[in-house]
C-alpha positions in Angstrom: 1.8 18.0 21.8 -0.6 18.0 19.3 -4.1 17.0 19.2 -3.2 13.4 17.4 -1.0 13.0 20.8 -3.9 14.6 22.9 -6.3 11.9 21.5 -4.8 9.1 21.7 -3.3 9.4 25.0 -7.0 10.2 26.4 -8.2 6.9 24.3 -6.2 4.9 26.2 -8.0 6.4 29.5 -11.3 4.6 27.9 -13.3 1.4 28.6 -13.3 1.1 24.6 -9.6 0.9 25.0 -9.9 -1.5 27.7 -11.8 -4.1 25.7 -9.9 -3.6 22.8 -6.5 -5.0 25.3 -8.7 -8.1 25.7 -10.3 -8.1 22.0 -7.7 -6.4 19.8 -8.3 -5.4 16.2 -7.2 -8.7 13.5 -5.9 -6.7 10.4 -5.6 -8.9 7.2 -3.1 -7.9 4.2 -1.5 -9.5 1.5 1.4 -7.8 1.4 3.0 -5.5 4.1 6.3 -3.0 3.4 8.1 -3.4 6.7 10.8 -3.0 5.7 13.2 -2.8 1.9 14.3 -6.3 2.9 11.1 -8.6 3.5 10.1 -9.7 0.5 6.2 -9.0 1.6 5.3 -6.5 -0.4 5.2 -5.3 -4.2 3.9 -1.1 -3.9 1.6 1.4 -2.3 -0.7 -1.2 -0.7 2.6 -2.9 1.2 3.9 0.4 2.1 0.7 1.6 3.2 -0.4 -1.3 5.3 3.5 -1.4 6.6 2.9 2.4 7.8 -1.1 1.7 9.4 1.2 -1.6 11.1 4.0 1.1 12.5 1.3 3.7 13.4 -0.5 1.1 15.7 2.5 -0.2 17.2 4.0 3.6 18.2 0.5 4.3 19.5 0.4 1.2 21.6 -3.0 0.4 19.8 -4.4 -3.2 20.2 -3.7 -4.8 16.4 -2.4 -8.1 15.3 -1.5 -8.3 11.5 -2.1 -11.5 9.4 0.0 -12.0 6.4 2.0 -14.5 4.2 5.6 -15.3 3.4 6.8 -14.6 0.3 10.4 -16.9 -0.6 11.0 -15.0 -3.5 8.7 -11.9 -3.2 7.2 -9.7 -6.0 8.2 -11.0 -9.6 9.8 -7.1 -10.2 11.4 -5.7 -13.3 14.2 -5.0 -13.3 15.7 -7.3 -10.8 18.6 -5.8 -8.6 21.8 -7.5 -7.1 20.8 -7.6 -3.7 17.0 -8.5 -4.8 18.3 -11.5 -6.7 20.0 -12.8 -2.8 17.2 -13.9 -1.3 17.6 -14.5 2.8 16.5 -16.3 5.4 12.9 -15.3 7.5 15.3 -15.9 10.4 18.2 -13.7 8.8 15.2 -10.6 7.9 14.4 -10.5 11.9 11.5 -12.6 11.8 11.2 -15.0 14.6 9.5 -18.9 13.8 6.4 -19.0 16.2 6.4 -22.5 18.3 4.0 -23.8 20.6 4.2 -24.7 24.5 6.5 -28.1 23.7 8.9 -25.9 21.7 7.5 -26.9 18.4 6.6 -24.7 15.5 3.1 -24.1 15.1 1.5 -25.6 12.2 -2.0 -24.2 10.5 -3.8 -26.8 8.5 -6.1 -25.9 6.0 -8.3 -28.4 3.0 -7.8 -26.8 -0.3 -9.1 -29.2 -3.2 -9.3 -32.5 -1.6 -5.8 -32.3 0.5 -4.5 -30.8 3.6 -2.3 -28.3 3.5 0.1 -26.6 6.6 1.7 -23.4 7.1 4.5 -22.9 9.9 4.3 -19.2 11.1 7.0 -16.3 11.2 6.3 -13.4 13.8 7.2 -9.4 13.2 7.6 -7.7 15.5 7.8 -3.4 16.7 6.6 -1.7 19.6 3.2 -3.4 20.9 1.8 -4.7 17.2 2.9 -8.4 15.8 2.3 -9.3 12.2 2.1 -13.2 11.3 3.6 -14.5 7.8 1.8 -17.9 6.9 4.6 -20.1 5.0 3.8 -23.6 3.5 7.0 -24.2 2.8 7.4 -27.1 5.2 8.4 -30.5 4.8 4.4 -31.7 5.7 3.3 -31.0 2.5 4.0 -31.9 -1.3 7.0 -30.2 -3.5 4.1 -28.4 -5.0 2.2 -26.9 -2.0 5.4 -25.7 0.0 5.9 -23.5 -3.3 2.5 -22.2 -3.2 3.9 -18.7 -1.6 6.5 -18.3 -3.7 5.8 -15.2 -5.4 3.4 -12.5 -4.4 1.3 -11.7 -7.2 2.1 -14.5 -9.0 -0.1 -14.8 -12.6 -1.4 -18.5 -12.1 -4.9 -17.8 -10.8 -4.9 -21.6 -9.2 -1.6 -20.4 -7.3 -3.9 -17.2 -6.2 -6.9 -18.7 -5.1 -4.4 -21.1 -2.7 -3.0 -17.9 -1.6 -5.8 -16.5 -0.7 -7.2 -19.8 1.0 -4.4 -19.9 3.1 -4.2 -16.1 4.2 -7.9 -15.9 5.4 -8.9 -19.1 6.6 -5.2 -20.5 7.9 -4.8 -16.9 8.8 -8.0 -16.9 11.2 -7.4 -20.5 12.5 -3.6 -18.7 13.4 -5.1 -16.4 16.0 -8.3 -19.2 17.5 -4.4 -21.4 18.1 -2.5 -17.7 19.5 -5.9 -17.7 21.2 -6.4 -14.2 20.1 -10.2 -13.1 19.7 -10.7 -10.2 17.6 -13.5 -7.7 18.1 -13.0 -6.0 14.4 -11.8 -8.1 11.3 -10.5 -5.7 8.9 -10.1 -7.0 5.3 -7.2 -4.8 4.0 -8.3 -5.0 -0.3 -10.0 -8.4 -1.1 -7.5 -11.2 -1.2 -7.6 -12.1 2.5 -11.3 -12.0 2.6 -12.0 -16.1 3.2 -11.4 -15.1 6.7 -15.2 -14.6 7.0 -15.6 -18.3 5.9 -13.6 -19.2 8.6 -15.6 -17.1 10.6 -19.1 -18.1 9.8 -17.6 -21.6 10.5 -16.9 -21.0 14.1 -20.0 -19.2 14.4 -22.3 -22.1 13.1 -20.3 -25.0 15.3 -20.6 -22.3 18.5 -24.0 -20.7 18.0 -25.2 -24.3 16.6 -27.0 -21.6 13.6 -27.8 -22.3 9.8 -25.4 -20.6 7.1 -27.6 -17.4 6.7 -27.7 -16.8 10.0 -23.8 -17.0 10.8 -23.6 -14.7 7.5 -25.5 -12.4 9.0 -23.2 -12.1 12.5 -19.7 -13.0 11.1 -20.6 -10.0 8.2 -20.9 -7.8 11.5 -17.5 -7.7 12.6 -15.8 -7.2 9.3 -14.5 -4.1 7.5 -13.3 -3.8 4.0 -11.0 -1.2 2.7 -11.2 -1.0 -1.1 -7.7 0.2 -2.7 -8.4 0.3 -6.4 -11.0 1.1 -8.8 -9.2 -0.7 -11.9 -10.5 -4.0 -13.0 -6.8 -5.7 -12.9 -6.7 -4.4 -9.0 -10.1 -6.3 -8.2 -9.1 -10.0 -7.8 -11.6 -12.3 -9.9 -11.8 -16.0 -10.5 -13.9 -18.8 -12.4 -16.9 -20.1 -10.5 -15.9 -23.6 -11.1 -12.1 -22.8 -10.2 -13.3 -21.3 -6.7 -15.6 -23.8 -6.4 -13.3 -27.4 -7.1 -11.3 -25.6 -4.7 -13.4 -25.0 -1.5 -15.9 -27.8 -2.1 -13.4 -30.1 0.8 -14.1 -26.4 2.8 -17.9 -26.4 1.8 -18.7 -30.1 3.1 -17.4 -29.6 6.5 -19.5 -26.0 6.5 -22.0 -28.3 5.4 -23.6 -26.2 2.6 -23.8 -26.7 -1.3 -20.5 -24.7 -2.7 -22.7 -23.3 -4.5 -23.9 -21.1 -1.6 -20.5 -20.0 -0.9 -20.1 -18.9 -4.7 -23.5 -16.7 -5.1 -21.8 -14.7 -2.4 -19.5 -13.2 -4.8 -20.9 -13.9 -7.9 -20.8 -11.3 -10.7 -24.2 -11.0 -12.2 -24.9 -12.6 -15.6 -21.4 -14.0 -15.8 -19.3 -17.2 -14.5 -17.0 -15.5 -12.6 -16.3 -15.0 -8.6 -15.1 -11.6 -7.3 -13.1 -11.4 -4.4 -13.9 -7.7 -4.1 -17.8 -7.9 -4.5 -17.3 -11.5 -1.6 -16.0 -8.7 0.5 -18.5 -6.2 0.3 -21.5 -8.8 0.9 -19.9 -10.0 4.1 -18.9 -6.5 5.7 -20.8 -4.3 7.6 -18.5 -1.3 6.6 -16.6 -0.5 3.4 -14.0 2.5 3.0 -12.7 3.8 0.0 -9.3 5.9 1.0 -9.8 9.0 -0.7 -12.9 11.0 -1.4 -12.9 11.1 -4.6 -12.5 7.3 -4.2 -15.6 6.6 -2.5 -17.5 9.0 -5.1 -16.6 6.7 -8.0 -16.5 3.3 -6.0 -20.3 4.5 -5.3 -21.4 4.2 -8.7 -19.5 0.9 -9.4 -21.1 -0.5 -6.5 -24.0 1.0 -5.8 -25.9 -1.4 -3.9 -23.8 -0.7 -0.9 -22.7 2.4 1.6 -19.4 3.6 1.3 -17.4 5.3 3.6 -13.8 7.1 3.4 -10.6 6.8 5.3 -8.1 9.1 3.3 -4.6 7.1 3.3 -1.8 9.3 5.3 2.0 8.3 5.9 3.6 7.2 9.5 6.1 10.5 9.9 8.8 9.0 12.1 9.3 7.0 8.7 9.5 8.9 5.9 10.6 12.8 7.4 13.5 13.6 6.5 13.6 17.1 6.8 12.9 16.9 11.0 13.0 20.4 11.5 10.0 23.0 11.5 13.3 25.9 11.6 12.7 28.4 8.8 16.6 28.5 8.7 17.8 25.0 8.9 15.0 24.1 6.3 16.8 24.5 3.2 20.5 23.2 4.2 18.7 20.0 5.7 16.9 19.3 2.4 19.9 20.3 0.3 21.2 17.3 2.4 18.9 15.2 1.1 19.6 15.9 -2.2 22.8 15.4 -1.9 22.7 12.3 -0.6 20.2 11.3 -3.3 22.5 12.9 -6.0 25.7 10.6 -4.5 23.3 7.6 -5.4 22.5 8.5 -9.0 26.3 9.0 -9.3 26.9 5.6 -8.0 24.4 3.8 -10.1 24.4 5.5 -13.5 27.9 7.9 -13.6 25.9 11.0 -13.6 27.4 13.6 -11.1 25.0 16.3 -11.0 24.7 19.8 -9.4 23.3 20.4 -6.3 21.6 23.7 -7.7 20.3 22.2 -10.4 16.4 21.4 -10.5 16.0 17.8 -10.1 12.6 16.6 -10.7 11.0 12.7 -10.1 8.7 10.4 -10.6 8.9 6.8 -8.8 6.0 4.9 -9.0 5.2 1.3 -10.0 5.3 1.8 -14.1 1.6 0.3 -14.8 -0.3 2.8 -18.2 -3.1 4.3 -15.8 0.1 6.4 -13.9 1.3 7.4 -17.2 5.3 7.6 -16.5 5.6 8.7 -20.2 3.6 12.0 -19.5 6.8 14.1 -19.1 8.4 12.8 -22.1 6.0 12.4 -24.7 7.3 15.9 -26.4 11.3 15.4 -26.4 12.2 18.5 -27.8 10.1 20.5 -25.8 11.8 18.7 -22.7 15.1 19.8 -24.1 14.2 23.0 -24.5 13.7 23.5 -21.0 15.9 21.1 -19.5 19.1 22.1 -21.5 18.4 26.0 -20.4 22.3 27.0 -19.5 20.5 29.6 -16.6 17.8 27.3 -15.5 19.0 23.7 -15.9 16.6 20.9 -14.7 17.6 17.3 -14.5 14.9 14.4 -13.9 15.5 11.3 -12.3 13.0 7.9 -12.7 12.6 5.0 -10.5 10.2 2.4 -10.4 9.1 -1.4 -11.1 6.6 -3.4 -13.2 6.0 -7.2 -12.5 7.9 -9.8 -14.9 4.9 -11.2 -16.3 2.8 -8.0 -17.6 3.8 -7.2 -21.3 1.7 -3.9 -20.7 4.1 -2.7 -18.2 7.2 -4.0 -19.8 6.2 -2.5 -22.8 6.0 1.1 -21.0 9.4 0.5 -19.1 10.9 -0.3 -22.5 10.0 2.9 -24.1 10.9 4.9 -20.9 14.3 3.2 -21.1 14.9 4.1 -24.8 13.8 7.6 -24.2 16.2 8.1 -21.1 19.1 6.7 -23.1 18.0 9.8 -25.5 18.4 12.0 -22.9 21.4 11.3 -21.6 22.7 14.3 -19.1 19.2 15.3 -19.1 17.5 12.0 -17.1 18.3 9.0 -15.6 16.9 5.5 -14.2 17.7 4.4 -10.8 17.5 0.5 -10.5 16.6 -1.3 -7.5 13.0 0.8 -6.3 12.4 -0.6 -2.9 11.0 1.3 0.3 14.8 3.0 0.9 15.2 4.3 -2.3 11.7 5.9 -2.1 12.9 7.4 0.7 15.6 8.6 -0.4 13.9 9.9 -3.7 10.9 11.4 -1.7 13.4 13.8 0.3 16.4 14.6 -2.5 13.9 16.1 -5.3 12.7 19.1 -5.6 9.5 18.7 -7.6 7.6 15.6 -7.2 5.7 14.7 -10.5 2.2 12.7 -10.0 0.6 12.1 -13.7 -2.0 9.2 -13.0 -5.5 9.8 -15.3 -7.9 11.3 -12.7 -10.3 8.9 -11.1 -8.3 6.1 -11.6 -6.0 6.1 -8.5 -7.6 5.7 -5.2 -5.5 7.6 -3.2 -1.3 8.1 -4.1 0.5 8.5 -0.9 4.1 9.0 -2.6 3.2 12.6 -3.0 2.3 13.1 0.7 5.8 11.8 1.4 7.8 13.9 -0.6 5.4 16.9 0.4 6.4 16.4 3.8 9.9 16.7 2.6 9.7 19.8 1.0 9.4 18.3 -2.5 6.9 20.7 -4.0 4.0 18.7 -6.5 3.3 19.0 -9.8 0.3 16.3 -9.9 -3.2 16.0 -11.6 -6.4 16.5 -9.7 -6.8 12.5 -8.4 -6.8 10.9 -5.0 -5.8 13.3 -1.8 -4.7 15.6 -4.5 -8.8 16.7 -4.9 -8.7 16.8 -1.5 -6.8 19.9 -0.8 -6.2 23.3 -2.1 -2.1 23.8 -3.7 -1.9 27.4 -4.3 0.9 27.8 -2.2 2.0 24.6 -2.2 2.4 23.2 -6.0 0.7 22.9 -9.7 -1.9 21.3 -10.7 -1.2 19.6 -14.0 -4.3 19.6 -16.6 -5.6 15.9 -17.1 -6.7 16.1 -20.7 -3.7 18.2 -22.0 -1.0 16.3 -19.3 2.4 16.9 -21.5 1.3 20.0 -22.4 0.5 21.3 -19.1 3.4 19.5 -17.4 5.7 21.4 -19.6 4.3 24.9 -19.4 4.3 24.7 -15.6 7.6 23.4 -15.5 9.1 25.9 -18.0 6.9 29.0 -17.0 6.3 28.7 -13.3 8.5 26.5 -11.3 12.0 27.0 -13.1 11.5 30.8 -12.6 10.8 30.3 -9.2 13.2 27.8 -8.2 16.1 29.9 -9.8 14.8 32.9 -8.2 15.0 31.2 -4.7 18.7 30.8 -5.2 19.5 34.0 -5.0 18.2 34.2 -1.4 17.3 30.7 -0.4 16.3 31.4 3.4 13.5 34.2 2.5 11.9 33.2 -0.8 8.2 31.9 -2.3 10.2 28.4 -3.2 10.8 28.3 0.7 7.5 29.1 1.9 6.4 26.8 -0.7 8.3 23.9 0.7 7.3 24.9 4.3 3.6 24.7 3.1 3.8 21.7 1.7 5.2 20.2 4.9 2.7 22.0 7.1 0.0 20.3 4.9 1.0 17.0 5.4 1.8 17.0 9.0 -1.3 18.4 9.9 -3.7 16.7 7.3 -2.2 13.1 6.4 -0.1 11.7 8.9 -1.2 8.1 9.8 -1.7 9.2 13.3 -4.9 11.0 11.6 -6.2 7.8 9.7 -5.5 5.4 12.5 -8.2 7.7 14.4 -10.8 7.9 11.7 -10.1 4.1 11.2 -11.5 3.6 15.1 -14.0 6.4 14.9 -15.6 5.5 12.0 -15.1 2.2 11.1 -14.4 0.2 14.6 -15.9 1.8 17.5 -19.4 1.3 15.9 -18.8 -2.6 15.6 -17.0 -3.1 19.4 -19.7 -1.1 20.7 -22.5 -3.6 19.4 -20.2 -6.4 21.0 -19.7 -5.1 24.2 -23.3 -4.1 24.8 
């Protein structure tokens, strides 16, 4: 047993854990990867808040997830087969939630000067529920049932409803469940009306003035901040947000405009979601280190903690075995099961032996997925080595509607096509293919510009596999030490650097490890890797800094 396991068995033992049964944590997300299927999340912040969900559940921890229901999901390029056949909640597993007479629950919300409903669809695993808000019921108008169409979708008015929906019908969800959260945490900005909701109930059960239910609802809140970029902070006109709630605002009975200062951005006319969030939380978490250094000098008015981001194990281990001598034939395993699918989707039929190198990400310009191909010839001059061949294999998506992306997945394309043989581009990225991908490689490139991605959890995942790095110094990368492990690529100089380590260091090694695969520095490279991860970032780990750190504080103030 291990001292995760030790912990959270003796947690249970506690009067903490007690209240927590009757006052359980209300986690609030935009998008959650359960699963490859449900069409509820678009990348790392779905598959993280999917893993945090399957952590709490396995640990019989008191959560309840809030969400929305997406009918047609993230508006990906390119667009699979099977992504284009969208099914039914019912047919995904998800179960429509219905009141004491057998009817569906209905959420009503104002947004402008109309009432909108959302039926609700219940997940399910272990102990943990998440709810998926859906307007798409026959109460409202063509127009509003469509509203959660498409996460992410680019009309901001479309946003704004989202977000409406998500954290004030969200909280009005668990008053009807009768659920009565100790700890509201805000997982990234867009589910951060909650708190409106919030100071609502306060004011009509405390009978208090606006300031004063700011001042308790802000209390029970935590926000986790997930990106540094601009494009990842959601931001809207004043007079958008404000036509919007002013139906909300009159029954709050305050001036809108009281509502808007609250996340106002200084000497502009525009209302951050992220900056809302930080004025009514009481704690705020980066989830890296090097995270919270830079979120501390963008915001500097207010303290900032950090979780580091870790994966759930049972999910994404693939290797399940700690023996030295089963190690290697279980990941060669993996690879070739990962090889049979790059057969099947691009013709390809690779060797086992041969190096195979990835990079799966979502294709956006701050992860650079051109690094490793920006100097073709110098690629070939490695890859094409008759003793030492190396093979790369790209996945990954970019949404419909950003020319930015689709620019970059167009050039990565036309390159691939050059280098036929030498790379390929599996279709269809989804959580199964990651996992495939994270388990079949055997170097796992990670090429974002330092201090631009928060954290990066795709490299913990194939780490736990095995799947050595080759990654810049950003996110949980700063974090740890890799001699022994992987490479660390040079920021400045990143084609450069990723081909001189790839040429000079790891091909050498790799091929070197052949010859005697059980007793090798590639073996005790992969078992270091693994080591790492299952003792430094499994979720089991950030679930417990999540309570130390971020919720015992604020269901110790209630209970006293």
């Amino acid at each position: 047993m291990n001292n995760q396991d030790d912990w959270f068995k003796e947690f249970e033992k506690t009067s903490e854990y007690s209240f927590l049964r009757k006052r359980p944590i209300a986690y609030f997300c935009t998008e959650y990867g359960l699963s490859s299927q449900l069409p509820a999340y678009a990348g790392g912040l779905g598959v993280l808040s999917g893993d945090f969900i399957k952590e709490a559940g396995c640990r019989n921890f008191p959560l309840v997830g809030v969400g929305l229901y997406y009918h047609e999901g993230y508006a990906r390029r390119p667009l699979s087969q099977e992504e284009k056949e969208k099914a039914t909640p019912a047919k995904l597993g998800l179960t429509l939630v219905i009141n004491q007479k057998k009817e569906p629950i209905l959420v009503s919300l104002p947004i402008y000067d109309r009432t909108v409903y959302a039926q609700v669809w219940q997940w399910r695993e272990d102990s943990v529920s998440v709810y998926f808000l859906d307007p798409n019921v026959s109460q409202n108008s063509p127009a509003d049932r469509q509203i959660t169409d498409q996460l992410y979708t680019t009309n901001k008015e479309t946003r704004l409803e989202q977000e409406m929906i998500l954290g004030i019908g969200g909280l009005r969800l668990l008053n009807i469940l009768g659920v009565k959260p100790s700890v509201f945490h805000i997982n990234e900005g867009h589910s951060a009306f909650l708190v409106l909701e919030l100071i609502k109930q306060l004011m009509e059960c405390s009978k208090i003035d606006f300031v004063q239910a700011c001042r308790l609802a802000r209390q029970q809140v935590v926000f986790t901040n997930h990106t540094l970029l601009p494009a990842g902070r959601e931001v809207f006109s004043n007079d958008l947000v404000a036509t919007m709630l002013n139906a909300y605002a009159e029954s709050l009975k305050v001036p809108v405009s009281e509502i808007i200062s609250l996340g106002l951005i200084k000497d502009s006319s525009l209302f951050s979601m992220t900056l809302f969030s930080l004025q009514l939380s009481t704690k705020m978490n980066a989830v890296s280190a090097l995270h919270a250094k830079e979120a501390a000098k963008i915001w500097t008015n207010h303290p900032i903690e950090w979780v580091t981001n870790g994966v759930f194990i049972p999910r994404w281990d693939r290797i399940q075995t700690e023996n030295k001598n089963l190690f290697w034939s279980k990941h060669q395993e993996n690879k070739r099961e990962l090889l049979k699918v790059i057969k099947e989707k691009t013709g390809e039929n690779w060797n086992e032996n041969h190096l195979l190198v990835g990079w799966a990400k979502r294709i956006v310009p701050y992860k650079r997925p051109l690094a490793i191909l920006e100097n073709i010839e110098g690629l070939k001059k490695i890859a094409q080595n008759s003793e030492r061949p190396l093979k790369l294999v790209f996945a990954g998506l970019c949404h419909a509607e950003d020319p930015e992306s689709d620019s970059l997945f167009e050039k990565m394309q036309g390159i691939i096509r050059d280098l036929k043989g030498l790379a390929v581009y599996l279709p269809g990225y989804n959580i199964e293919l990651a996992q495939l991908l994270t388990a079949g490689c055997d170097i796992w490139l990670n090429t974002p510009v330092v201090k631009s991605e928060a954290c990066g959890t795709s490299g913990m995942k194939a780490a736990l596999n095995g799947v050595l790095p080759v990654s810049t110094k950003d996110g949980w990368i700063d974090e740890v030490e890799l001699f022994g492990v992987g490479w660390i690529a040079d920021d400045a100089n990143i084609n450069q650097s990723l081909l001189t380590i790839l040429g000079e260091q790891v091909t050498p090694m790799y091929y070197e490890h052949l010859k005697n695969p059980l007793d090798s520095d590639w073996l005790k490279h992969m078992q270091n890797s693994r080591e790492m991860i299952l003792n430094q970032f499994g979720m089991a780990r950030v679930l417990r800094e999540y309570i130390e750190k971020m919720y015992q504080p604020i269901f110790e103030a209630l209970k006293n």
